[in-house]
C-alpha positions in Angstrom: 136.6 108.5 88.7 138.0 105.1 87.4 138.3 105.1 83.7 137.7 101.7 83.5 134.6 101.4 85.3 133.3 104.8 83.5 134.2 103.1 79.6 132.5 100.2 80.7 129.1 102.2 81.4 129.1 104.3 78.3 130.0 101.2 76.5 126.7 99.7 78.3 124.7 103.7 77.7 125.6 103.5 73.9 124.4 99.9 72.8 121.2 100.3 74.4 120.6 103.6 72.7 121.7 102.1 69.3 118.8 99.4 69.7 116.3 102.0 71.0 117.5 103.8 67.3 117.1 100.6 65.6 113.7 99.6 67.4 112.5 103.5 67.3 111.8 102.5 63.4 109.7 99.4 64.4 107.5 101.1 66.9 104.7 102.9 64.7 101.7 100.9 65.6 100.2 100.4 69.0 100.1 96.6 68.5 104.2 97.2 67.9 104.3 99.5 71.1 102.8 97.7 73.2 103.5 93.8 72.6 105.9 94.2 69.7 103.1 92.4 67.3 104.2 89.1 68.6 107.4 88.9 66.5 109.4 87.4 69.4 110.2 83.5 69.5 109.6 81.6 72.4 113.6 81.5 73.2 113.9 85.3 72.8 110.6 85.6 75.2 112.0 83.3 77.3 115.8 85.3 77.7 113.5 88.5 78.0 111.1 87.0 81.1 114.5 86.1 82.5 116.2 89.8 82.2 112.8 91.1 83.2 112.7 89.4 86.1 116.6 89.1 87.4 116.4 92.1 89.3 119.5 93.5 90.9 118.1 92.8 94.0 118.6 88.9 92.5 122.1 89.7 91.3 123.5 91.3 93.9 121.0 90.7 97.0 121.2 87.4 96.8 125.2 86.9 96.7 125.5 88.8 99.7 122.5 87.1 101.3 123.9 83.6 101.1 127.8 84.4 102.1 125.9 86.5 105.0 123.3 83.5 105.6 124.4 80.8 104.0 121.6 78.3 103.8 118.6 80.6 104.5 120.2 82.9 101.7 119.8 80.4 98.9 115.9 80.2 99.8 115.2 83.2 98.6 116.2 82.0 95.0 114.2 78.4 95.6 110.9 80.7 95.9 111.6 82.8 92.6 112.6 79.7 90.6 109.5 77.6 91.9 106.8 80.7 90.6 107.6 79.8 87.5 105.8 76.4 87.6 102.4 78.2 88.6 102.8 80.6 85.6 103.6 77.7 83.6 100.7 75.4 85.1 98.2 77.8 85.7 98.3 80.8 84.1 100.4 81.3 80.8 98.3 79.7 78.4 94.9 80.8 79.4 96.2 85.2 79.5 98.0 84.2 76.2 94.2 83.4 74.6 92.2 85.9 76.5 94.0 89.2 76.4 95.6 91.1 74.0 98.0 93.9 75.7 97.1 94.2 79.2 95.9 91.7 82.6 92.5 93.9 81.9 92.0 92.4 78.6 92.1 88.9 80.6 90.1 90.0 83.1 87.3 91.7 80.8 86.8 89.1 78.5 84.6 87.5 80.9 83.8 90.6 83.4 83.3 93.4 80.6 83.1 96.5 82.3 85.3 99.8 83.0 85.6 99.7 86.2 86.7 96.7 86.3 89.4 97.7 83.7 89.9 100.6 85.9 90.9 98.3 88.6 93.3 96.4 86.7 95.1 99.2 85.6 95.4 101.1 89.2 96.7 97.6 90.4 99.4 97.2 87.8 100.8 101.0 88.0 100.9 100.8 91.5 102.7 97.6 91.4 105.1 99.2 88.7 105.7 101.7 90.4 106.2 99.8 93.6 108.7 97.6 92.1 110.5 100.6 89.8 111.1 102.8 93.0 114.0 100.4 95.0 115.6 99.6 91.7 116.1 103.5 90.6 117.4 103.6 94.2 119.6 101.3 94.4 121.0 102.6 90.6 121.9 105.7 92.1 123.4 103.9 95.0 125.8 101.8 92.8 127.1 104.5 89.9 127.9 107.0 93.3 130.1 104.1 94.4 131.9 103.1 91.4 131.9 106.1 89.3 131.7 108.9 92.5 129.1 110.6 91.0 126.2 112.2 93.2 123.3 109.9 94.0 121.0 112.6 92.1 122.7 112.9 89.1 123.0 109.2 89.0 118.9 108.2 89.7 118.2 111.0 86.9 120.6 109.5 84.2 119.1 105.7 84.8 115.6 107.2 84.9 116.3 109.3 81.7 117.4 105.9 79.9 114.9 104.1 80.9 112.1 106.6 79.1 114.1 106.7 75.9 113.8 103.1 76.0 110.3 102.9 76.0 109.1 106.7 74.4 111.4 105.4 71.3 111.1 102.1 70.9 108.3 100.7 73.1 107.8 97.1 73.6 110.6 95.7 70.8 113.5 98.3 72.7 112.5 97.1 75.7 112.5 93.3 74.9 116.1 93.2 73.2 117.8 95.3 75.8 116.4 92.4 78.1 117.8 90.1 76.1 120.8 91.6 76.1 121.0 92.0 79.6 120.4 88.1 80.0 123.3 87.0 77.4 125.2 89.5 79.4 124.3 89.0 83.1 124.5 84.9 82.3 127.9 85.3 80.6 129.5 87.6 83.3 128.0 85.2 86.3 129.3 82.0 84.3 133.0 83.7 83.9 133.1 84.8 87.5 131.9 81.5 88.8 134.7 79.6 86.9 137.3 82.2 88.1 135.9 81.1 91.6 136.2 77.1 90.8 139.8 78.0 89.1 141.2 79.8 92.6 139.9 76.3 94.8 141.8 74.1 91.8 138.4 73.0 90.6 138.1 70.9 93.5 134.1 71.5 95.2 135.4 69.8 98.9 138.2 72.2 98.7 135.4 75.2 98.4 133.1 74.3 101.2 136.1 73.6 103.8 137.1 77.3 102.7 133.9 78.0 103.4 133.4 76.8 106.4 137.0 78.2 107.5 135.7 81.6 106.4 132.1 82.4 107.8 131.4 82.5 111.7 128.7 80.4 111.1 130.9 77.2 110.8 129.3 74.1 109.7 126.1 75.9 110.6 126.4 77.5 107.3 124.9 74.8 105.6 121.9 74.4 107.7 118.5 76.5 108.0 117.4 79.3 110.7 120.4 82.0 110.7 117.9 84.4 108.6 114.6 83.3 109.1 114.7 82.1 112.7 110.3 82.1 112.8 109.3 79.5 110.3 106.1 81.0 109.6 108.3 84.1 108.1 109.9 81.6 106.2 106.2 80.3 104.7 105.0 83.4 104.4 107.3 84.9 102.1 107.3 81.9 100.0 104.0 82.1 99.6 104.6 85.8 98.5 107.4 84.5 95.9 105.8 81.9 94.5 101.8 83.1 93.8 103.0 86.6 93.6 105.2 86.3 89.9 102.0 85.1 88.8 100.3 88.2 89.1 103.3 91.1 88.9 102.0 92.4 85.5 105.1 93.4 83.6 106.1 89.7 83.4 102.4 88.5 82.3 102.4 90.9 79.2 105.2 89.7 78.1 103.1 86.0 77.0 101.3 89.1 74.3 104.5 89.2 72.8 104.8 86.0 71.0 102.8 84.2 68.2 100.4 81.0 70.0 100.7 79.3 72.9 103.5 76.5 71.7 105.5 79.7 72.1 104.5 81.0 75.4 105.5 77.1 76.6 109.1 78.0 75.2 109.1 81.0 76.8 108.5 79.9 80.2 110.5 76.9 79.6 113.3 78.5 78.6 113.3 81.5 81.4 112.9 79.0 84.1 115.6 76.9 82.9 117.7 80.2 82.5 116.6 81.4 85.6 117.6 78.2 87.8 120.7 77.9 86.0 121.6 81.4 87.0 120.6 80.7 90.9 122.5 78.0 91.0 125.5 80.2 89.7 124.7 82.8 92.7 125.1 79.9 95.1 128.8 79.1 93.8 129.6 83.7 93.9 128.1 83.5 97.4 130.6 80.2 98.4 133.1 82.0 96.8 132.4 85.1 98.1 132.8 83.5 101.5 135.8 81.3 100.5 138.2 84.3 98.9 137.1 87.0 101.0 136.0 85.8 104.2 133.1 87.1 106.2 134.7 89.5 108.3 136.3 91.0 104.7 132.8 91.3 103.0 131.4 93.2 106.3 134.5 95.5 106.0 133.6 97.2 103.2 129.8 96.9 102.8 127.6 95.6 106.0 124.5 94.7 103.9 126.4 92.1 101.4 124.9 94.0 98.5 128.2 94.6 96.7 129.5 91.0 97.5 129.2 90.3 93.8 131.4 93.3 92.5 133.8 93.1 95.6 134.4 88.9 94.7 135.2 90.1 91.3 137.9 92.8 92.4 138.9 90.4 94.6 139.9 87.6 91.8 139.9 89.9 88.8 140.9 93.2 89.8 139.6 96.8 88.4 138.5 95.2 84.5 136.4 92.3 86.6 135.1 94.8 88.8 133.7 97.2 85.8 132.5 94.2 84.2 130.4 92.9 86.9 129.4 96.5 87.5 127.8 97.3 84.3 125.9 93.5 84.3 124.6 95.1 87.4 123.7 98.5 85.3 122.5 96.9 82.4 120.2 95.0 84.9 119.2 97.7 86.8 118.1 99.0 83.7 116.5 96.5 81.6 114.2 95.7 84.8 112.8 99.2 85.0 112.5 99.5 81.4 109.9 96.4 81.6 108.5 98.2 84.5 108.2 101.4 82.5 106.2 99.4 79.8 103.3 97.4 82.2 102.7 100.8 83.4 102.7 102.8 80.3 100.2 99.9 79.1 97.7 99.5 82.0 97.4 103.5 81.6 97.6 104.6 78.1 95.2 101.7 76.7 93.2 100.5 79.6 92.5 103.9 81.1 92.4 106.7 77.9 91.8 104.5 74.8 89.3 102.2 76.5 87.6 104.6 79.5 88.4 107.7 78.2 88.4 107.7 74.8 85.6 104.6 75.4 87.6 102.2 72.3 87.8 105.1 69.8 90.7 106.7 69.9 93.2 106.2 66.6 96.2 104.7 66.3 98.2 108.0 66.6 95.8 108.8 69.7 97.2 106.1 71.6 101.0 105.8 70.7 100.9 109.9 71.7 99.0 109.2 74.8 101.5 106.4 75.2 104.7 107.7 75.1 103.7 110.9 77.1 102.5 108.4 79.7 105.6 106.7 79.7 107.8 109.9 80.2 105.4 110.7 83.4 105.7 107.7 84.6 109.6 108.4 84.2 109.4 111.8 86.0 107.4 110.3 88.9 109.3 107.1 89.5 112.1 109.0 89.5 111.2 112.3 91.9 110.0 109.2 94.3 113.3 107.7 94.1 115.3 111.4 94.5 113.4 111.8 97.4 114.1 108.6 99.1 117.6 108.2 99.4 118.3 108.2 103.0 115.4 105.7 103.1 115.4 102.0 103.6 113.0 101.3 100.6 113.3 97.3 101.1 110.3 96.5 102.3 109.0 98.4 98.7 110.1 94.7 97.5 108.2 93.1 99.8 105.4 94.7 98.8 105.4 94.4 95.1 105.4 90.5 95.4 102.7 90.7 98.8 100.1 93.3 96.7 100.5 91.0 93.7 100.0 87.5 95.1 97.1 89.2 97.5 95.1 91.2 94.5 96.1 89.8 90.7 96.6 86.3 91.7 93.6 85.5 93.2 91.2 87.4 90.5 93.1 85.7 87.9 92.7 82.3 88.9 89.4 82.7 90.2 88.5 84.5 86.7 90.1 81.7 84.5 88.9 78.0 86.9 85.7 79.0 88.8 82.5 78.7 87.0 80.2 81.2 89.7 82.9 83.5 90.3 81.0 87.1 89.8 82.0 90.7 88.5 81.1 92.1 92.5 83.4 89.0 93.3 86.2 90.1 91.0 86.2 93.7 92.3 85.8 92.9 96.3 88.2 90.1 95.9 90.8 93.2 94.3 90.3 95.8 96.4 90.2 93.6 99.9 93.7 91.6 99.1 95.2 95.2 97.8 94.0 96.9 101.0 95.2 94.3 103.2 98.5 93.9 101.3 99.4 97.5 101.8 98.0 98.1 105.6 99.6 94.9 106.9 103.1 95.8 105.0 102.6 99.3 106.7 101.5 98.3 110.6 104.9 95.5 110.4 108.8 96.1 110.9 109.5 97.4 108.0 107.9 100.8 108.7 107.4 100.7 112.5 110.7 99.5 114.1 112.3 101.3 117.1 115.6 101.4 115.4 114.8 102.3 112.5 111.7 102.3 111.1 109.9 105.1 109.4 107.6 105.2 112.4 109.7 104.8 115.3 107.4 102.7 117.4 106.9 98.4 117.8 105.1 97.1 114.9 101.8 95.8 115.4 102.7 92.7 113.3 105.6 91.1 113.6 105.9 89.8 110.0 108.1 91.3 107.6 106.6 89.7 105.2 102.7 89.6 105.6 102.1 87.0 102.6 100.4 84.4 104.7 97.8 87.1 105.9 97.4 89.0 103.0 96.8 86.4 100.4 94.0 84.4 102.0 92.4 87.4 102.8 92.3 88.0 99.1 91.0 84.8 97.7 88.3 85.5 101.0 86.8 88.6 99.8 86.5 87.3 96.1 84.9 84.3 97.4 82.4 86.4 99.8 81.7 88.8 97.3 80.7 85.9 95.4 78.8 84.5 97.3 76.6 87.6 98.0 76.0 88.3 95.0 75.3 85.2 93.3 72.3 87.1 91.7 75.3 88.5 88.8 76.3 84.6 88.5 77.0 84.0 84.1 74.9 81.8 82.9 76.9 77.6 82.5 76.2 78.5 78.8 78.2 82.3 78.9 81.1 80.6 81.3 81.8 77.4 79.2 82.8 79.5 76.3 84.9 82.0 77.7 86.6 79.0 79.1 86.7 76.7 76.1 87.9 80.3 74.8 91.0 80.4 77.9 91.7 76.7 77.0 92.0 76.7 73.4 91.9 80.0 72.0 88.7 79.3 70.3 85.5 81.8 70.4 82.2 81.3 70.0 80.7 81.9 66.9 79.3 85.3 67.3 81.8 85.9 70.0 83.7 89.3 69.5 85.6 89.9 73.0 
């Protein structure tokens, strides 16, 4: 075991634990559990959307995917930059004014009922979950590389952290280890990109001639179809990218943790600029990466790219670098599943037992109990899943997340918020036919039925890997059918003009208690 790399992570253990302490004594309410009473500013919100959503599949996938793939690679981070615009446009405001800790809230305040809260809550664990799985994965992948400890040991420590993040200190631990994570991740990525620019001379021509010198790929590098070679892939998974942030639910509830909606602007402002600053950052590591190492060098020692990132900074900064960069990739493996941890602690413990259960009457010492103990189920199962999966390609898990969000969540929520005869039957058929399809087309493609290696060792029915295109419409079709057959259950103009004077403005109706 290197001692450097092993100070670095208790270094990154025991300042996260010291602001779980410090938040554990902020966390007595439910309204401080779960949305940390809206005490954040919009430029804290903003740096703890970013460090919810840089994943380490953005840090170190997306290195390895453009000195791999060069062009193609750097689309990947066009798609998660551009979802940020239809939060912004579309959605922010509007789930700021209508809910208060969870997408049922939003959902509810115009289709009150609990199974439509039931929905809501399913969808958003199973997209936690979804999304928590790969990450606890590929934690025990990266502390068995750098600190040879064994893969078990390793998924058990990060998903032990991750429930002491939330059990203790709910919502306000969870937001500040984000934000340290971003100061962290955006100040590591900043310092290895100018150790790149400083080993070219500062000199940009100089980079992409060593570039081009260094990839097989040539001048071909900086043109399009070396990873998506089917355009239609390429569409559909934008498609995924871009609608589905607009429905994963443990970036939407963080708009509940800030004061009014001049804030929620600043947070989405700020994330997106932090967010495209940081992709642009990945574009110089994966140049570099390239440059300094060379192709054949970064196949060497890890075929899938993922470690480009840590090997570029042992490469031009030695063993210190290396830990460095290593626990930036920790600390973001970890702030990522805590925010995970906390959407599905929510959509459980207050949508299902204080609202279906407990039908709105359970006290505030009911729900912060029922709380925590969800969240330290939700730590034992995500983390048995991820035990058992280790000899497993759990990509496609990914895939998924984004694919069952921009299929199910994203069409209800628009539909909810913008049309005026969208129905409660609408809502639910609209749900339950873009989750379904979501799931069964991910299942019948490569990802799970590939000769080589697929989990059902057979041809895949479809050929997408990425199902987005499908999926999606036939979400926004079953909420539209369901509509239209049952246009019996249609609100009254009266009933839908102030719940959307309500989504625009804030302002209820006198009388109005939602």
């Amino acid at each position: 075991m290197n001692l450097t790399y092993f100070l670095f992570f208790i270094c990154i253990i025991v300042c996260t634990l010291i602001i779980t302490y410090w938040a554990a004594k902020r966390s007595n309410t439910t309204n401080r559990f779960y949305i940390a009473s809206g005490s954040l500013t919009g430029f804290q919100n903003g740096l703890a959307i970013a460090g919810d959503f840089i994943s380490a599949a953005s840090f170190l996938g997306i290195v390895g995917m453009i000195a791999i793939s060069g062009y193609d690679g750097f689309l990947y981070s066009i798609g998660f930059l551009v979802s940020y615009l239809v939060v912004l446009f579309l959605v922010a405001e509007p789930v700021h004014r209508l809910g208060r800790y969870s997408l049922g809230d939003v959902i509810c305040s115009r289709f009150p009922s609990n199974k439509m809260r039931l929905l809501m809550a399913v969808g958003a664990f199973m997209i936690s979950i979804l999304y928590m799985i790969p990450q606890l994965v590929a934690s025990g992948f990266l502390l068995r590389l750098l600190l040879d400890i064994d893969y078990s040991i390793s998924v058990l420590v990060i998903g032990g952290l991750m429930t002491i993040y939330v059990v203790f200190g709910g919502m306000v631990a969870t937001s500040w280890v984000q934000i340290v994570k971003t100061v962290v991740l955006m100040s590591g990525t900043f310092l290895l990109a100018l150790i790149v620019f400083s080993n070219v001379d500062w000199n940009l021509p100089y980079l992409i001639e060593r570039v081009k010198a260094g990839t097989p790929l040539g001048e071909n590098f900086f043109i399009p179809g070396h990873l998506f070679e089917n355009p239609l892939e390429f569409l559909s998974l934008q498609l995924a990218l871009v609608l589905g942030t607009a429905g994963l639910p443990h970036i939407l509830i963080r708009l509940f943790t800030v004061r009014n909606t001049m804030e929620v602007r600043r947070s989405l402002m700020s994330s997106t600029w932090i967010i495209g600053v940081f992709y642009i950052m990945t574009l110089v590591l994966g140049f570099g990466t390239v440059a300094l190492l060379g192709y054949s060098g970064l196949i060497g020692d890890d075929p899938t790219g993922n470690l480009a990132a840590p090997l570029l900074a042992k490469a031009v900064g030695g063993d210190f670098l290396l830990a460095f960069v290593s626990a930036i990739a920790f600390t973001t493996i970890v702030a990522v599943v805590a925010g995970l941890v906390i959407s599905a602690t929510t959509a459980f413990s207050y949508d299902i037992f204080h609202h279906i259960l407990k039908k709105g009457q359970s006290t505030e010492m009911e729900q912060l109990r029922a709380a925590r103990w969800t969240a330290v189920g939700i730590g034992i199962i995500s983390t048995l899943f991820a035990l058992r999966l280790e000899t497993i390609n759990v990509t496609f898990l990914v895939s998924m997340t984004f694919v069952v969000a921009a299929s199910s969540n994203f069409p209800v929520l628009v539909l909810t918020i913008y049309w005026k005869r969208f129905t409660h039957v609408g809502a639910v058929t609209g749900m339950v036919s873009g989750m379904a399809a979501s799931i069964l087309l991910v299942l019948l493609g490569p990802h799970v039925m590939n000769p080589a290696d697929g989990w059902i060792v057979k041809e895949a029915v479809i050929s997408l890997y990425n199902p987005g295109i499908i999926a999606i419409p036939i979400g926004f079709l079953g909420a539209y059918l369901g509509t239209i057959f049952s246009s019996k259950y249609m609100q009254s103009e009266q009933a839908y003009k102030r719940f959307f004077i309500q989504s625009q403005t804030g302002i209820k109706a006198r009388g109005d208690n939602r």
